[in-house]
C-alpha positions in Angstrom: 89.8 37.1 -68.1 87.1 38.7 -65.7 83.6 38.6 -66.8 83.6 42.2 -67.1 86.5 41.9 -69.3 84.5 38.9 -71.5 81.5 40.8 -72.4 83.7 44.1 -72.8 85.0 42.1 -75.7 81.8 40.9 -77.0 81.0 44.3 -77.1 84.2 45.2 -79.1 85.0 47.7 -76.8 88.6 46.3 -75.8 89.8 47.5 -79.6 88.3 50.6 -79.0 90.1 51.4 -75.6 93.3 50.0 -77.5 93.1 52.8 -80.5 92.5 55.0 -77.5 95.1 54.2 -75.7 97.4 54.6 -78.7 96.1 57.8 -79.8 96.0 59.0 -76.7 98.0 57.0 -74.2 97.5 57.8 -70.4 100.0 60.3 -69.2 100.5 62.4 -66.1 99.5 65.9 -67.2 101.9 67.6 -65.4 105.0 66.1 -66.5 103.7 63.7 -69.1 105.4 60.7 -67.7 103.6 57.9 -69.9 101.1 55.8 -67.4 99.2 57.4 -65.1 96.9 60.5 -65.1 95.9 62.9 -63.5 99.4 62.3 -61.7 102.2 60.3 -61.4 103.4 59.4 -58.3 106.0 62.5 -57.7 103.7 65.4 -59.3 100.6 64.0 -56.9 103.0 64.6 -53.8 103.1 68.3 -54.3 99.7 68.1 -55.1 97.6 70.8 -52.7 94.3 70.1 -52.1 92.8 72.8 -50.6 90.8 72.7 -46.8 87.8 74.1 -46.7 88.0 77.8 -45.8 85.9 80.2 -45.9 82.7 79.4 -46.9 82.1 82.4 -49.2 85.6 82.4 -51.1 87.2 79.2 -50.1 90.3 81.1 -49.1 92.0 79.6 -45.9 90.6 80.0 -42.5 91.9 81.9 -39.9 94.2 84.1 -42.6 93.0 88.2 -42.8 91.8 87.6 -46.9 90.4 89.8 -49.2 86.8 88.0 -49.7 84.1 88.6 -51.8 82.4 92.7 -51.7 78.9 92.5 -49.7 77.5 93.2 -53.4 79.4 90.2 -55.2 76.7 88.1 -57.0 78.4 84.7 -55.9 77.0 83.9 -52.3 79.9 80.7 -51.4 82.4 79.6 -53.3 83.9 75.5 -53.1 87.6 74.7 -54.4 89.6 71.5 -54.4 92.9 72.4 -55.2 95.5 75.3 -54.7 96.7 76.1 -57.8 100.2 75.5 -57.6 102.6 74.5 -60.5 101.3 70.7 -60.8 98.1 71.9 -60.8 98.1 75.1 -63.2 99.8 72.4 -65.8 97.6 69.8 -65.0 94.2 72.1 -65.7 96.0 73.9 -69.0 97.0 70.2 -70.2 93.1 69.2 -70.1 92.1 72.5 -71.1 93.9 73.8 -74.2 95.7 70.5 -75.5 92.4 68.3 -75.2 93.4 65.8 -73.0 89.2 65.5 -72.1 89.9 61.5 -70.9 91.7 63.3 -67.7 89.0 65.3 -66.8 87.3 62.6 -64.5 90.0 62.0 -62.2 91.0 66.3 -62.3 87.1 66.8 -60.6 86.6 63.9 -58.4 87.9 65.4 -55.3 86.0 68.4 -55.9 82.6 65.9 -56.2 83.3 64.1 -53.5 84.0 67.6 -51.4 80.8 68.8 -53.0 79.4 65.4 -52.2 80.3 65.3 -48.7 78.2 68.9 -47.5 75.7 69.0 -50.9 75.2 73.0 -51.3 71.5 74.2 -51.5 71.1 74.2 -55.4 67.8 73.5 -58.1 71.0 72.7 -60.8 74.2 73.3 -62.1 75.4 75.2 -65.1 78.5 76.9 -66.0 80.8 79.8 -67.2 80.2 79.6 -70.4 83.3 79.7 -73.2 83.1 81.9 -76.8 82.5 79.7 -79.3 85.8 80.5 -80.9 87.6 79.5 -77.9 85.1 76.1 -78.1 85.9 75.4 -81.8 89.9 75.8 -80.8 89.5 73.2 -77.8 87.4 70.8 -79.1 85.0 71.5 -76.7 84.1 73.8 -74.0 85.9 72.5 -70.8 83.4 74.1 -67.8 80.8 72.2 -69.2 82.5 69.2 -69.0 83.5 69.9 -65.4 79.5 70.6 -65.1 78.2 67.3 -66.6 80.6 65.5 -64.3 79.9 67.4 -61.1 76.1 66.9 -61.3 76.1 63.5 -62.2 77.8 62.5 -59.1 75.8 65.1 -57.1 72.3 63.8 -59.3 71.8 66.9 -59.9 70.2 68.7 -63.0 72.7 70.3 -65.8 71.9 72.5 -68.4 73.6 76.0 -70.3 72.1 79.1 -68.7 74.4 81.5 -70.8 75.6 82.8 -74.2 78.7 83.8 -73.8 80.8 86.4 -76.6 84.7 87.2 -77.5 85.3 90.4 -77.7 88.1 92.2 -79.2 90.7 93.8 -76.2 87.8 93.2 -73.6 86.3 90.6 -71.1 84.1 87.6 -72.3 80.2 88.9 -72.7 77.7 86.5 -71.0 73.9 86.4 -72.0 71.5 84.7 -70.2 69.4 82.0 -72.1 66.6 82.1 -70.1 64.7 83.9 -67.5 65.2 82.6 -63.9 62.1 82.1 -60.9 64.6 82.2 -58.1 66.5 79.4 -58.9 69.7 78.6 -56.8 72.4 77.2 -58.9 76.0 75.3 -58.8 77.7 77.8 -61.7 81.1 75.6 -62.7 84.6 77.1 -63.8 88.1 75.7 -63.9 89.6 78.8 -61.9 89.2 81.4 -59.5 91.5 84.0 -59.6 90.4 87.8 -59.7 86.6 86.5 -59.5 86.3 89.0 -62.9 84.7 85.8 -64.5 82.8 84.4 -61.8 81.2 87.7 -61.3 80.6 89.0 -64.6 78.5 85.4 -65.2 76.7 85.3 -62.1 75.8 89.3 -62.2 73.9 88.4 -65.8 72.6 85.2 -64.1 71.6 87.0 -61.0 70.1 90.2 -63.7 67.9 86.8 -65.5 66.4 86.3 -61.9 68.5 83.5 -60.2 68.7 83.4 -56.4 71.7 82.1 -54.4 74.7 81.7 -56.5 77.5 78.8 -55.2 81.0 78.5 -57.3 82.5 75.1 -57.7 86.1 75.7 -59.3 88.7 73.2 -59.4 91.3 75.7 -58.3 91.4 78.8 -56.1 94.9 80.9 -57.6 96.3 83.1 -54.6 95.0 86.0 -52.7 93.7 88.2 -54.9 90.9 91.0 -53.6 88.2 89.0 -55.2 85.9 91.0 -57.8 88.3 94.2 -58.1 88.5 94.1 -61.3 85.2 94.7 -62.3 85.0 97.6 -60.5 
């Protein structure tokens, strides 16, 4: 037994990681093969991670793409992953059925992306989810993806909005505080329309924030970013 392992035990940790592990035994969250997570071996090779594109909306360089408007709040945007199949199951797996254990080993490429060219950022918050969503979930997922994200860029963390359900209609995002210029990281699982991404960062931008740089795990197709707030 490795000394690791020895005062693990002392600690009475090894009972505790074997309830978790048979509460909640490792699985790939794609296909839920027992084992592994995020992947098993076969789901990880049709894995995409994404190059870095364009630096605004992380679509793929060289490719005619329907970026951000010139008045989009969001200034960059960083993505790890196409979201293809694997993926989408693998993010709605962590998301809706709780797996949070997964959620470590789901952001590490995008930290080490973010890691590798640090954007120019005071902190990092996120797109914040309704509490009724929270309550359903066991948690609210983007600021998991938050906390995880700045502690491997040592960066800051904290909530920056409120954020409502509303009945038929688009989440409604408050801002907690007012803002002296300050350029953030905002965190969300997906881009897709960029309806989300811009509805928080217009109400950050509104509280007085300056440069606004997405992280999402996923960028999901080609969609003319921000038309649907229009």
């Amino acid at each position: 037994m490795s000394t690791t392992d020895l005062a693990a035990d002392r600690g009475g940790l090894r009972p505790v990681r074997a309830l978790g592990c048979l509460l909640a035994p490792p699985r790939c969250l794609a296909c839920r093969q027992r084992g592994v997570t995020p992947w098993c071996g076969g789901c990880a090779q049709v894995v995409r991670q994404l190059a870095r594109g364009c630096p605004r909306c992380a679509a793929p360089r060289g490719a005619a793409h329907a970026c951000w408007p010139q008045d989009a709040p969001i200034d960059a945007v960083s993505a790890a992953y196409d979201y293809n199949g694997v993926v989408a199951s693998a993010i709605a797996t962590a998301k809706i059925a709780g797996v949070h254990a997964a959620w470590p080993a789901l952001v590490a490429p995008l930290v080490h992306r973010l890691g590798a060219q640090p954007p120019p950022v005071d902190a990092v918050t996120w797109v914040t989810t309704p509490a009724v969503r929270v309550r359903q979930r066991g948690g609210d997922h983007a600021g998991r993806l938050a906390r995880l994200i700045a502690d491997g860029l040592d960066l800051p963390c904290t909530p920056l909005l409120s954020a409502r359900a509303t009945r038929g209609r688009p989440d409604r995002y408050t801002a907690l505080h007012r803002l002296p210029g300050t350029d953030l990281l905002l965190v969300d699982d997906i881009l897709t329309t960029g309806a989300t991404a811009w509805r928080a960062g217009a109400t950050l931008r509104t509280a007085g924030a300056g440069r606004l740089h997405l992280a999402v795990l996923a960028r999901a197709g080609t969609h003319t970013l921000g038309a649907a707030t229009r």
